[in-house]
C-alpha positions in Angstrom: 122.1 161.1 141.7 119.3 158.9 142.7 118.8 158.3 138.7 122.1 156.9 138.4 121.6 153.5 140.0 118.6 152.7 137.5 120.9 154.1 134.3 123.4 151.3 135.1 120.1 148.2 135.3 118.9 149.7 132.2 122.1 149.2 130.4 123.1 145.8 132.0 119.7 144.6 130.9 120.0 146.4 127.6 123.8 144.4 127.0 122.1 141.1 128.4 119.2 141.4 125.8 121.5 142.0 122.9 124.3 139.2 124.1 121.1 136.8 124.1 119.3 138.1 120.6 123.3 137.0 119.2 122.8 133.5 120.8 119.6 133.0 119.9 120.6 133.4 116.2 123.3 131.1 116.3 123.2 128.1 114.5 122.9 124.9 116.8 126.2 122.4 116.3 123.1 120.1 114.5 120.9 120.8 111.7 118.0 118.2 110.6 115.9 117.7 108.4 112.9 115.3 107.4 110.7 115.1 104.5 108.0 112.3 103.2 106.2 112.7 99.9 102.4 111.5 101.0 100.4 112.3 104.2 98.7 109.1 104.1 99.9 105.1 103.8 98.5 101.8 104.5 99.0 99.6 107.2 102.5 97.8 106.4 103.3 100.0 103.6 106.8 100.9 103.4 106.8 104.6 104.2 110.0 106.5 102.4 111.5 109.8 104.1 114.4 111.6 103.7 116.5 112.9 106.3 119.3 115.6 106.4 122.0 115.7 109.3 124.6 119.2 109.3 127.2 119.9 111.1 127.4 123.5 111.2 130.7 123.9 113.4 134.2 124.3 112.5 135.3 120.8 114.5 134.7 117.4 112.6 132.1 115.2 114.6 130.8 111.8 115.4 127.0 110.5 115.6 126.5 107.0 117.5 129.5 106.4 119.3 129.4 103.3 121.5 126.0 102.3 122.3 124.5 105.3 121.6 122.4 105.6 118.2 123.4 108.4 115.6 119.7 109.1 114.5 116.3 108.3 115.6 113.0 108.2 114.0 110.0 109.9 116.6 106.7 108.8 116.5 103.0 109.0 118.7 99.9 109.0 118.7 98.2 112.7 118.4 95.1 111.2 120.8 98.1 110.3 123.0 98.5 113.3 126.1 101.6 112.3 127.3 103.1 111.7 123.6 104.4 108.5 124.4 106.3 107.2 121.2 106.4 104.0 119.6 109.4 101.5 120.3 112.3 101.4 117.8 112.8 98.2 115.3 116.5 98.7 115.5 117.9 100.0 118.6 121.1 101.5 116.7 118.5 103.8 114.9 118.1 104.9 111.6 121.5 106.3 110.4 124.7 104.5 109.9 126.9 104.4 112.7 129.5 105.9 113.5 128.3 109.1 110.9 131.5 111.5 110.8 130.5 114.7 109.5 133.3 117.2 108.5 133.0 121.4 108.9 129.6 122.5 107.9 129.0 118.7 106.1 125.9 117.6 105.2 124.6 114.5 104.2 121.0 112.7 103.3 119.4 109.4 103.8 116.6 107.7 102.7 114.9 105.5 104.9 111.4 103.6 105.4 109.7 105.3 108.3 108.1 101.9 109.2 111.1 99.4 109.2 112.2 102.0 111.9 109.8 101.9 114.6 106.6 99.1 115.2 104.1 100.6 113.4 101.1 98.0 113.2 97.7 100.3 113.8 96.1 102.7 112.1 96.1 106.1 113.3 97.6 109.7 112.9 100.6 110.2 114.1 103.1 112.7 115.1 106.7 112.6 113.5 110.0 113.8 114.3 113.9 112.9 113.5 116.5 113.9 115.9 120.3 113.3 115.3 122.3 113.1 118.5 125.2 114.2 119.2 127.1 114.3 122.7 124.1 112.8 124.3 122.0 115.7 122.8 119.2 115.4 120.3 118.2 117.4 117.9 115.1 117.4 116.2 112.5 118.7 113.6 109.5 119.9 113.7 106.9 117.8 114.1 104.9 116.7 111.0 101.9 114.6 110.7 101.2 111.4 109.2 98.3 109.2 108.8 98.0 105.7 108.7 95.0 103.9 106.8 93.6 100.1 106.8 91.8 101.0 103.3 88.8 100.0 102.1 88.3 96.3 102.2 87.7 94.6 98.7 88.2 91.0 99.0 90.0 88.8 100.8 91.6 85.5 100.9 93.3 82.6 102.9 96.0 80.6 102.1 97.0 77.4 103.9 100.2 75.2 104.4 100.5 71.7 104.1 104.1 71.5 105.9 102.5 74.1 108.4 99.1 73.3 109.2 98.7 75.6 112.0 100.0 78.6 110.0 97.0 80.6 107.7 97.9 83.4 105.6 95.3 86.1 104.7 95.5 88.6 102.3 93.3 91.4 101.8 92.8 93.7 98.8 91.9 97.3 99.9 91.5 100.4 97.8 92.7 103.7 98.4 92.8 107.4 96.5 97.0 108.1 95.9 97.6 111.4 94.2 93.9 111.5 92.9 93.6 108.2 91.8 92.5 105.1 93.1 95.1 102.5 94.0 95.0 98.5 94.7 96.8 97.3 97.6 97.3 93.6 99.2 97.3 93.6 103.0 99.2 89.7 104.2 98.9 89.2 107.8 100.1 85.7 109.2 98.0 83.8 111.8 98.2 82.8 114.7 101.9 84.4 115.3 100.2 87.6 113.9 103.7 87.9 111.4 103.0 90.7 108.4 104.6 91.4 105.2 105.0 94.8 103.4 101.6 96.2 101.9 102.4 96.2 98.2 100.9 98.7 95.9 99.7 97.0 92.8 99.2 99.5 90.5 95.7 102.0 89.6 92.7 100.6 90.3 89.2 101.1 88.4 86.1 100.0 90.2 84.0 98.1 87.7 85.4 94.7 87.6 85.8 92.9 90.9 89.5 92.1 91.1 90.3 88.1 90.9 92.5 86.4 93.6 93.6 83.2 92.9 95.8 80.8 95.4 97.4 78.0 94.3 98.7 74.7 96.2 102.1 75.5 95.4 102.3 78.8 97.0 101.6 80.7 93.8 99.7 83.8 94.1 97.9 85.5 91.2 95.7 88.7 91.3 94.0 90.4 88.0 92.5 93.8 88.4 91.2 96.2 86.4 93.5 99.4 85.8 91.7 101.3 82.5 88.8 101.3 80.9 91.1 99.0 78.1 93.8 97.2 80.3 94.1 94.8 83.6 96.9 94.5 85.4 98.6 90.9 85.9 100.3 90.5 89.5 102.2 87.3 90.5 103.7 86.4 94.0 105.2 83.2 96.0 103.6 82.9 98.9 105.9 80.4 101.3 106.0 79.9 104.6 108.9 82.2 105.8 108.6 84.5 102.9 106.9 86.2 100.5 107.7 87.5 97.3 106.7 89.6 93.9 107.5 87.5 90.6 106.2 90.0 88.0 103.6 92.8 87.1 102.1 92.8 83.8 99.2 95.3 81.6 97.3 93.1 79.6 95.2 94.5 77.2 91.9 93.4 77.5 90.2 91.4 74.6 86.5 92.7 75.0 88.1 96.1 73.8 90.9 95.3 71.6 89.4 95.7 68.1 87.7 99.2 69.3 91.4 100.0 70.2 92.0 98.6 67.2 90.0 100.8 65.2 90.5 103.8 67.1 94.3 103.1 65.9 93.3 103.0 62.1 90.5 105.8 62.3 93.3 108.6 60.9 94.0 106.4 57.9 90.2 105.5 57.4 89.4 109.3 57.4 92.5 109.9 55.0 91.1 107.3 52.3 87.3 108.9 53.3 89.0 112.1 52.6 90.8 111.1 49.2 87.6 109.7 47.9 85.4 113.0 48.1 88.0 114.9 46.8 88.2 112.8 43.7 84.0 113.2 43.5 85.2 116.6 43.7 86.9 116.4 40.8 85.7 114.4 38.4 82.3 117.1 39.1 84.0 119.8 38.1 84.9 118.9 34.8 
């Protein structure tokens, strides 16, 4: 008898525990997804991700009615205690909005990481998405990613007639990319502070010093080497309000192009090498 009151708490806490391990493996109504291809970018680079958002109920739904966003992009500091996170770009997030998903729908997005929040410093960061839904987000796991300012290779400044208190300066910067090194151009506006997107422009080999030319007319050219045999040709307008890529070419570079040359014909010069020892051969033998 004075066993049976602690037979019944055993099995209420024994039907609790097993109505909370089913809960607990329940799918939430949201399932998300992020994914970036590089831990590292530089300052102003465009940073692609792709982001998933299921529905994983039986009901159609709707992300970013009214006001409300349908997806945000999460970032702060990791030296930051209190994880404070950077302010958004666009305050209707970084999904389209309204986003109807149908019974267990899914759909993906790519976006650029930076054109949703105001990331302007160097640092590591943590990163999260979160779809919302209901006034409830859910979200990733965190992930890591590091901003870079490069290493500095030259520089230059660029100044406007019509705009005499506007300079532009650009900055060439090196950094390793999938284990190569890569050539970037850095423009940054002063006094307003205004930047463009970091460009990438294209492998970078460290024996010639790259060549950055700035016209009067706004035309920017820079020539770097890529290969031991080729440079690569990049051409921009720089205007005030704007600033744009013209063309990327690989020029073959003169210094090497007869060894290239050669190295081209050396099977057929080996072939005719070949053909005359043979006929030595022959003419020996009888």
């Amino acid at each position: 008898m004075t066993f049976r009151p602690l037979l019944v708490l055993l099995a209420a806490v024994t039907c609790a525990a097993g109505l909370c391990a089913q809960q607990s493996n329940a799918l939430p109504p949201l399932s998300v997804g992020i994914s970036f291809n590089l831990g590292a970018y530089i300052i102003g680079e465009e940073i692609p991700a792709r982001v998933l958002v299921r529905n994983n109920t039986p009901q159609t739904v709707t992300l970013g009615r009214g006001q409300g966003p349908a997806g945000v992009i999460l970032l702060s500091r990791t030296t930051d205690s209190m994880r404070r996170t950077l302010s958004a770009r666009d305050p209707n997030g970084c999904l389209p909005k309204p986003l109807t998903l149908a019974p267990n729908e899914e759909k993906v997005y790519d976006i650029d990481i930076a054109a949703c929040v105001n990331l302007t410093e160097e640092g590591t960061y943590f990163v999260t998405f979160g779809a919302i839904l209901n006034g409830m987000r859910y979200e990733t796991q965190v992930k890591t990613l590091e901003v870079v300012p490069g290493s500095v290779i030259s520089e230059g400044l660029q100044l406007f007639s019509k705009d005499p208190g506007r300079q532009r300066h650009f900055t060439l910067v090196r950094w390793p990319r999938q284990h190569i090194d890569r050539l970037f151009l850095r423009i940054q506006d002063t006094p307003d502070g205004r930047t463009f997107k970091t460009v990438m422009l294209g492998a970078y080999l460290p024996i010639v010093r790259p060549r950055l030319n700035i016209a009067d007319n706004g035309e920017i050219v820079i020539l770097h080497r890529a290969t031991p045999d080729y440079y690569v040709r990049n051409v921009f307008w720089s205007l005030p309000n704007e600033f744009v890529r013209r063309s990327t070419q690989s020029l073959l570079d003169p210094a090497t192009a007869d060894t290239a040359r050669l190295k081209g014909m050396q099977g057929d010069l080996e072939e005719v090498v070949n053909k005359n020892e043979r006929l030595k051969e022959s003419l020996r033998l009888r």
